[in-house]
C-alpha positions in Angstrom: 0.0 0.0 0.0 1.6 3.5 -1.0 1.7 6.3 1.7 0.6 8.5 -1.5 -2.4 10.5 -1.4 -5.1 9.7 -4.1 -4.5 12.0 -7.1 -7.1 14.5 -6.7 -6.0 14.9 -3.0 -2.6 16.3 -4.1 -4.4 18.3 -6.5 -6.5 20.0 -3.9 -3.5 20.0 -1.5 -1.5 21.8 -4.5 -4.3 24.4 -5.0 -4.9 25.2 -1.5 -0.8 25.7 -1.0 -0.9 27.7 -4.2 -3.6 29.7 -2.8 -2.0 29.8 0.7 0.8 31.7 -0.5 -0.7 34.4 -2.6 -2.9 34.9 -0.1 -0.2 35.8 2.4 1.8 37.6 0.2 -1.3 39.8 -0.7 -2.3 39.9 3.1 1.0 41.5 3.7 -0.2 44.7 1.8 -1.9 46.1 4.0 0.9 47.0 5.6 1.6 49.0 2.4 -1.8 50.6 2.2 -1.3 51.7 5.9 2.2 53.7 5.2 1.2 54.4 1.6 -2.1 56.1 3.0 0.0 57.8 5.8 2.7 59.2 3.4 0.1 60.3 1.1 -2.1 62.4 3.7 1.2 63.9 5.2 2.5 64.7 1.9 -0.7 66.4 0.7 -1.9 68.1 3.9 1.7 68.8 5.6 3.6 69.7 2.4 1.0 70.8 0.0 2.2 67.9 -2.4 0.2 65.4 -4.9 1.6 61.3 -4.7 -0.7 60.7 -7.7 1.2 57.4 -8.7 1.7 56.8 -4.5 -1.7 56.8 -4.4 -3.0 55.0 -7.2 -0.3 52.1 -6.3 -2.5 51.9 -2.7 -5.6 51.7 -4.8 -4.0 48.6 -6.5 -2.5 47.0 -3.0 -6.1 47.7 -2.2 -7.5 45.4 -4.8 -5.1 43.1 -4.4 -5.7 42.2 -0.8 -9.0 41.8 -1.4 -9.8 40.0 -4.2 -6.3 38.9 -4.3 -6.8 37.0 -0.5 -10.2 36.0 -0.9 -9.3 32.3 -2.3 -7.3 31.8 1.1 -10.0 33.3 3.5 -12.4 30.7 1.9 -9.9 28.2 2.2 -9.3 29.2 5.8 -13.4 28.9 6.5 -12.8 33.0 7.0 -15.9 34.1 5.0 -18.9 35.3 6.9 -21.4 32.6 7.4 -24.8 33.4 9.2 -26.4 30.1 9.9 -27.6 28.9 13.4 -28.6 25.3 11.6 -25.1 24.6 10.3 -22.7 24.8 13.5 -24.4 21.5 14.5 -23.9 19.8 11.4 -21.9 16.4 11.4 -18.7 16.7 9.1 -20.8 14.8 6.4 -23.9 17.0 6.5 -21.6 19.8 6.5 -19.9 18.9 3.4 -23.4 18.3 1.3 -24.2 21.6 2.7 -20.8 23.0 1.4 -20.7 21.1 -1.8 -24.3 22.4 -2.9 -22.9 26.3 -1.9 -19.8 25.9 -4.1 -22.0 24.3 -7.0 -25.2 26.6 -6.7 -23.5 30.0 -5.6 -19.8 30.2 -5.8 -18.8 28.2 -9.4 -21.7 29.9 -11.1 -21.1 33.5 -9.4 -17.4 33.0 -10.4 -18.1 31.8 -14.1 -20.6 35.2 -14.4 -17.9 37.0 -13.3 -15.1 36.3 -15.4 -17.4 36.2 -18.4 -18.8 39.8 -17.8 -15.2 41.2 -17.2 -13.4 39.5 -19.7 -13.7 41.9 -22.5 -13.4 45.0 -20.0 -10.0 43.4 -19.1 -9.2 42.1 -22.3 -9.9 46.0 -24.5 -7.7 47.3 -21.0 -4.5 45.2 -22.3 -5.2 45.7 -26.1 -4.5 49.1 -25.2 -2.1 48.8 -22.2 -4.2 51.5 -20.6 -3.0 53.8 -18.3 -3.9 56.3 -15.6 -6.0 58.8 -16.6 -4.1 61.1 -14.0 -0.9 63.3 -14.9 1.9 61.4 -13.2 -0.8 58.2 -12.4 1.0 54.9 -12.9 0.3 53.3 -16.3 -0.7 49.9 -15.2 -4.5 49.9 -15.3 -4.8 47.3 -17.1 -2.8 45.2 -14.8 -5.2 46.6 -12.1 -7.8 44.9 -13.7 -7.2 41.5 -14.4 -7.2 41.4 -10.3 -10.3 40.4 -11.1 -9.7 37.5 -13.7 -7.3 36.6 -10.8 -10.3 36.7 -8.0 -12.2 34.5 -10.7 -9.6 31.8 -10.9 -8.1 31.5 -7.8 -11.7 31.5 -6.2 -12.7 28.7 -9.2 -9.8 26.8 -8.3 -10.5 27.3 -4.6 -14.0 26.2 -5.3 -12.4 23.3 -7.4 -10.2 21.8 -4.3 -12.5 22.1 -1.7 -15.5 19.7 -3.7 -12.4 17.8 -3.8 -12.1 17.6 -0.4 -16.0 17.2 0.0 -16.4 14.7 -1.6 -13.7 13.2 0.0 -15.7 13.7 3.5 -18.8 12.7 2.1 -18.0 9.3 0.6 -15.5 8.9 3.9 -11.9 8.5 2.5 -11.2 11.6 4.9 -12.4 13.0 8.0 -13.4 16.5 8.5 -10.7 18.8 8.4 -11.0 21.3 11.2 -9.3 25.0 9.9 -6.4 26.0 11.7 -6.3 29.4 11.9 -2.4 31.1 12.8 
């Protein structure tokens, strides 16, 4: 017998390590937006001076730890859930429950999302817009495919944990509490 996970296992462990990571790295920005903010009120008020591309790059750390992290808080069970019914669930009930979410709401949500943006991003490269702003940074366009990369990391996300549900559900693997730190 192999100590080797089934494929799909690795699979879902790969994506939620993937996610993992970017989800740090993005969390880390708002330490960023916190100076970047600071520096940008002190230059303005204390020195009469416009940061235009300073504060245009917050507005894109901004973005970025939102829809950037948002694979990881799902992955981390962060996400706000309002449901008195659900806290009692067994592991197995809670998966179905989870399963139906991710195939009802979240998949479909993601795939009407990327659909509806895709040319907004897409005619955003074609011409490598910029900022509309004298001395803005000319990376729009790169500002908004953070939301082709919310799509796809949150599709992917959506992807590992059915994995994982299904897992639970058919009992090839208990529950797996989040551990948050």
């Amino acid at each position: 017998m192999s100590d080797k996970p089934p494929l799909l296992i690795g699979v879902a462990r790969l994506i939620d390590s993937l996610n993992a990571h970017f989800g740090k790295a993005c969390a880390w920005l708002t330490l960023f937006l916190v100076i970047g903010t600071a520096v940008v009120v002190v230059l303005r008020y204390g020195f009469g001076i416009g940061a235009t591309a300073l504060q245009e790059a917050v507005l894109y750390a901004h973005a970025l730890v939102f829809m950037g992290a948002s694979a990881w808080v799902l992955q981390r069970n962060g996400h706000v859930r309002v449901d008195i019914f659900y806290q009692s669930f067994n592991p197995r009930r809670r998966a179905l429950v989870d399963s139906l979410g991710t195939l009802v709401f979240l998949l479909p949500v993601c795939l009407f999302l990327g659909w509806s943006s895709w040319d907004y991003v897409t005619n955003s490269w074609a011409t490598l817009e910029g900022s509309s702003e004298s001395g803005g940074l000319k990376f729009v366009y790169l500002q908004k495919s953070i939301i082709l990369v919310l799509v796809i990391s949150l599709v992917l996300q959506g992807i590992s944990d059915l994995i994982k549900f299904a897992n639970i559900l058919s009992g090839r693997m208990p529950d797996v509490e989040v551990k948050h730190g």
